[in-house]
Structures are given as C-alpha cells and as structure tokens.
N, C-alpha and C positions, 0 to 999 in steps of 0.2 A: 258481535254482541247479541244481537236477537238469536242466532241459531243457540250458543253458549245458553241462553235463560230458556231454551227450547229444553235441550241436552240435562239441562240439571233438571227438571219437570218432571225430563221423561224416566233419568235415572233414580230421582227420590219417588217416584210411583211404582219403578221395579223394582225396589230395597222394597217398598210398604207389600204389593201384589208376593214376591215371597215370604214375607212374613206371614201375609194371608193364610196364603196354602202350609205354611211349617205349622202356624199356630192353629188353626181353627179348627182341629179334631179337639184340642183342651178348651177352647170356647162351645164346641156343641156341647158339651156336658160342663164344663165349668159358669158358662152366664147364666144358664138356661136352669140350673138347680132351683132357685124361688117361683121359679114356673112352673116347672117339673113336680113340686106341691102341690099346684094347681090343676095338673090335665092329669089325669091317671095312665092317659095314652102316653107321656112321654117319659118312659121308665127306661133306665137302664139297670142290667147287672153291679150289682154294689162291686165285684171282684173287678168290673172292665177297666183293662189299664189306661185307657183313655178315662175315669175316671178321675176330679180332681180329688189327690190324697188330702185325709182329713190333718195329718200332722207334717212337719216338714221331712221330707223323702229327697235325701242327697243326692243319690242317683238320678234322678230325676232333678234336679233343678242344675246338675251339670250338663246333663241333654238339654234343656231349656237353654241355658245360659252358654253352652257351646255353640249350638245351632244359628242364634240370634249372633254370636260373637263373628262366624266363618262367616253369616251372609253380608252382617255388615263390613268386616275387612274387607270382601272380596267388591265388594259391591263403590265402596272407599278408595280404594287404589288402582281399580279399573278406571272411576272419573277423576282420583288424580292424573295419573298417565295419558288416558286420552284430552283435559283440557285446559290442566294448570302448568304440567311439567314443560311443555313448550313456552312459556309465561315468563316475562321478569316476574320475581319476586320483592314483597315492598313489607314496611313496616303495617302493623294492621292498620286499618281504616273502614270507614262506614260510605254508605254512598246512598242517597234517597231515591227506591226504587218504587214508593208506591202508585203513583201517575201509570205504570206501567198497567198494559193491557186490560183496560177499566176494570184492577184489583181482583180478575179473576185467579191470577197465580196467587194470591193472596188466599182466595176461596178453596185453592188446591192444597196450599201447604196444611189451613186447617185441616181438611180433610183427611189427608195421609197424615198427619200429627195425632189425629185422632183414632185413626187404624194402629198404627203403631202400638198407643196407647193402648189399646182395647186386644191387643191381641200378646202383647207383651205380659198383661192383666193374667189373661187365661192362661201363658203360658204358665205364670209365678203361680195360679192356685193350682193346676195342675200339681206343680213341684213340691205343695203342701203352704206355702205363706199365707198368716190370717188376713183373711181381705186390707184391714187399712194398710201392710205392709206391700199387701200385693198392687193395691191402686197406688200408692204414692212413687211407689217403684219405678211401676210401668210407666208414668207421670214424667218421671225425671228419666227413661230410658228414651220415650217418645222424644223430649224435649233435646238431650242427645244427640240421637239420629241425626233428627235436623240441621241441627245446628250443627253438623260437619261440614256441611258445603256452604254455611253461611262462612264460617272460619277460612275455610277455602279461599272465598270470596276476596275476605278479608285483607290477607297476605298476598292478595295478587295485584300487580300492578294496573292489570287490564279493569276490573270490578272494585268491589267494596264489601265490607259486611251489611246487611241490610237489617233494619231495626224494625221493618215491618215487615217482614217477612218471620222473623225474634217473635213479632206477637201475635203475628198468624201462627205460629205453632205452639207458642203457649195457651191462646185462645181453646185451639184444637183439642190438646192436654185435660186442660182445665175442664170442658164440656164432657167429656167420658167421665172424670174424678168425682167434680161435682154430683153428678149422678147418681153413679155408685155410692157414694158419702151419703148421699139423700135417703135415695131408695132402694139400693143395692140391684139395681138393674139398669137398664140404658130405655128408659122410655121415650127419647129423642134419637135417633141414626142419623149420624150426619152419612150421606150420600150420593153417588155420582152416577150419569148417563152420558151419553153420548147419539147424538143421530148417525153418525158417520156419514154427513152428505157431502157430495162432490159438488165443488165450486163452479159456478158457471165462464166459461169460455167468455168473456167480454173484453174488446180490445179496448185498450186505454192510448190513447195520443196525448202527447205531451206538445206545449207551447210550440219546441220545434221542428214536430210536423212527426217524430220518434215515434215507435209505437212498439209498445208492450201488452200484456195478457194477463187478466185476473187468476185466471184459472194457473196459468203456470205460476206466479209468485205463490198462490195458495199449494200448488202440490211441490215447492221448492220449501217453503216453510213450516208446513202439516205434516209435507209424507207423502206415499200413496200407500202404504199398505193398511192394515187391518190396526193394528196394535201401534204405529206414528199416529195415526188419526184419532184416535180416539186419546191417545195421550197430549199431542199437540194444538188439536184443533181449537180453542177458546169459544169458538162461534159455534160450533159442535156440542160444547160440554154444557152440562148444568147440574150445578151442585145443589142438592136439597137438606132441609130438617127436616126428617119424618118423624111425627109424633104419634106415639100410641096410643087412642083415644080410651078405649078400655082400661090403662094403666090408670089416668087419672079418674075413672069413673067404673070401679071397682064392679058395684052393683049394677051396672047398663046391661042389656045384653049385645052391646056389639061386639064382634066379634073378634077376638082375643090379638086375629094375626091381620086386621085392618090397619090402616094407618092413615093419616091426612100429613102431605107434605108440602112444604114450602121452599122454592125452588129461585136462585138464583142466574142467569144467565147474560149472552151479549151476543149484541148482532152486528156484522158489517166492521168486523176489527180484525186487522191484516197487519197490522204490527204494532210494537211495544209501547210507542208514542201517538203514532199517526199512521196515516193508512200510505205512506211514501217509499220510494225503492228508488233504487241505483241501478239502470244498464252500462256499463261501460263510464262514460258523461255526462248521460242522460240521464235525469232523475223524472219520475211517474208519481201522481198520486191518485188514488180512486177516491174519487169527489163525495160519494153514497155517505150522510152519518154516521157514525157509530154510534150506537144506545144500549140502555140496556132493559132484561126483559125480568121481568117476576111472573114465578107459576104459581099456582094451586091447582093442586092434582089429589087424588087417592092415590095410596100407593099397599103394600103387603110386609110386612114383617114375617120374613120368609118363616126365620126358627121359631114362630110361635105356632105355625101349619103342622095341628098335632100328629104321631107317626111313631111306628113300632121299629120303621127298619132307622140302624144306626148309619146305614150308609147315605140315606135321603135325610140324614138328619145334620151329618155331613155339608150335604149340597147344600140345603136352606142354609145353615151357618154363615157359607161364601157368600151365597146368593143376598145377606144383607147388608152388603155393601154396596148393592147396586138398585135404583130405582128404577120398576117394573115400569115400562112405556104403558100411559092408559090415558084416560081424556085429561086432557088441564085447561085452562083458563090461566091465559095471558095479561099481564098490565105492562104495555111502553108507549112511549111516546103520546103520551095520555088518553088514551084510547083500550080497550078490553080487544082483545080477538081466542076465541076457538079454538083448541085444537084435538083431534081424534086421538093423535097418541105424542105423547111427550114423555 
C-alpha cells in the first residue's frame, strides 16, 4: 500500500514535469504578454512561432492537443500495467485517504493540478483560444489528468477513489483559473522544493530485543537516487504560495521579479499513518513525533527577471515552478527557528 501511494506521486509529477518541458516555451510568451507591456526588455518578434496566435490556428492546437493526448496515454498505461493489471478488479468505490502523510500528498496533488492547469492554459493560447476558453479548458484538462488514477483507484480491489484527493485537484484548478479570471496573470505560484537530505542511520529495537534502521526504511521508501528523493521524500518536500508583491502594489517600487512566499511542510513522517514497519514478524516503530512546519521565506519569480535572450526566457519560465532556497523563518511545535536556506 505505502509503496503503491509512493508509485502514483511519483508517476502524477512525471505526467505534470513533461508537460512542463512540452508546454513552457507557449507559456514564456503566452503568460508573460501583460508584462511584456510592462518591461520594454521583454520583447519578442511578433512573427516567432512560439508566439501565442492572435486567432485560433488548427495546426497548432492539433500539436498542442496531440502532444498532451501521447504523454498522457503513455504515461496512463505504463501505471496501468505496472500497478493495477496485476490487481482484482471491483465495482467503483471511494476509500478515505486523508489522515495519510499529514495531507502532504494532498499539498502535491494541488500543486501538479495546478501545473497542468497552467501549462495546458499556454498550451491552448498558443493554439489561438480567447483566454476564458483557454482557462476553463485547461481547468477541466488539469481536473482530467488527475483524476485518471483516482478512477484507477476506484475499480481496484486493493484502493478506493479518494475524494480528497478530487478536491486537492480541483483546489489546484481552481487557484490558476481564479487568477487569470481576475487579473489575467498568476500573481500567486503555487510551488515545490525539496532539500534532498539523507536520513540518519539510527538503530531502532523493538520490544523483542529485534532490531531495524531509520535509515534503511527511509532509503527503502524515498529512494536513493536524485529524482525518488525528491518526488518521494514528504519530510524533504515543501510546498509554497508565492505572492507577487508588486502585482498588488502596482505603484511600489519593488521589484517586479520579487516574491514573498508561504510554505507548507512535515517532519519525522516515515509513513502513511504512523511512523511503524514490518521485518519478517517483527514490527518497529520510530518513537520521534511527527509535526508539521510553516515557512516564510522570499522567493523570485523567475519569468519576471527582465532579458532579451529567448532561450533564458525559457529557463526562468521552468525555473517557476520551483522555490529558490534562500532564508525562511520556521513556525512548529510552537516555537519560531531560523533557517539560512530553505
């Protein structure tokens, strides 16, 4: 079970991480157009075909809508095959999973509901769709995605469909649309990090004298590599809102590609319920609380770092989907602490 809600995490952040990279040459010029107003530095060629077209352009919204159609099959039938086809199959059902991993997969699914959304968006105004068609689209594509492995879920004997997991991606959705409906920009990023730290080696003895290892349940459940860790780690991750202060304060003069964000995380959680494992008979559990952490940090709004070359305009585009490590300020366990970089 725990590896399984590992598995679909990791798999619904590699469907979102390629949509990233398919979509986000139409997002450097398709988001960034009411900005682009604004900085004289961030001009493009009216001809460049990464340009989004002004009317709807077929051709192009069959690349858009091909490209999103192959990643998501391929991406669909690879985690049928590898985790439900060996599975009885059952009539649908729900099963309540939010207790799980103090609601950080919750924090995820937003997130990647919200990337979808947001990159699905630029894909459609690329292809020429007037903005409301374009966001409510991308809205119900985001919403989609998701909810393939919820349905998955669903029909399988082992799991359930999960209904908050349904409003962790609607939320997600909703927070891009709202936006754009608003202000026709994203002056909040919802946002992920990761430390990628290594678990310490701490033996654990069990009542009958048994003994197990932090360290190895955490690299049996995490990973060891680069890209498991940072998708599985919970204790690792933290999800932020980064707000643009400039957007709501037009006339300020801070600075356009500043940000203040507010950051979500959890410490000392080693599994989906409780911190307990199985060797053989013997069951372990690691004593240490589980809690959770809130940050306030600055952060950058990469694609507002004004620039002439299209290819660094590129980079920032990815690069805002990730929060820049810089100082934060911690609140858990009722107490503030410090930190250099988070």
């Amino acid at each position: 079970m725990k590896e399984k809600i590992f598995f679909q995490t990791a798999t619904v952040r590699l469907i979102c991480f390629l949509f990233l990279f398919g979509g986000s040459q139409s997002l450097v010029h398709g988001q960034l157009t009411d900005f682009t107003l604004r900085d004289p530095l961030a001009h493009t060629a009216q001809d460049n075909w990464l340009r989004p077209d002004s009317t709807f352009n077929r051709s192009r919204f069959r690349i858009a809508a091909g490209t999103g159609t192959a990643l998501y099959g391929v991406a669909s039938i690879g985690l049928y095959q590898t985790w439900y086809s060996d599975f009885d199959m059952t009539g649908l059902h729900s099963f309540n999973d939010w207790p799980q991993w103090n609601q950080m997969d919750k924090a995820g699914h937003m997130f990647t509901a919200y990337m979808f959304t947001r990159y699905s968006f630029s894909g459609l105004r690329w292809a020429g769709l007037k903005r409301p068609a374009a966001r409510y689209t991308a809205m119900g594509v985001g919403n989609l995605l998701q909810a393939t492995i919820e349905v998955m879920d669903g029909y399988s004997a082992e799991w359930g469909f999960s209904w908050s997991d349904l409003g962790a991606n609607l939320t997600g959705t909703v927070v891009f649309a709202a936006q754009d409906a608003l202000w026709h920009e994203q002056r909040i990023l919802i946002k992920v990090s990761s430390d990628l730290r290594q678990h310490p080696d701490i033996p654990i003895i069990n009542q009958n004298g048994a003994m197990s290892n932090l360290g190895d349940i955490s690299r049996e459940r995490f990973g060891t590599n680069f890209f498991e860790k940072y998708l599985k780690d919970y204790n690792a991750q933290t999800y932020w809102l980064s707000a643009n202060p400039r957007s709501f304060l037009p006339k300020s003069k801070i600075p356009h590609w500043l940000n203040i964000s507010l950051g979500y995380g959890v410490e000392n959680v080693y599994g989906a319920y409780g911190n307990t494992w199985a060797r053989g008979r013997e069951r372990f559990n690691y004593p240490n609380q589980r809690y959770r952490q809130w940050y306030l940090s600055p952060d950058i709004y990469f694609s507002r770092i004004p620039t002439k070359k299209r290819g660094v305009r590129l980079l920032l585009g990815i690069l805002d989907s990730f929060k820049l490590p810089a100082p934060a300020l911690e609140f858990s366990q009722g107490r503030f602490r410090a930190h250099w970089l988070q």
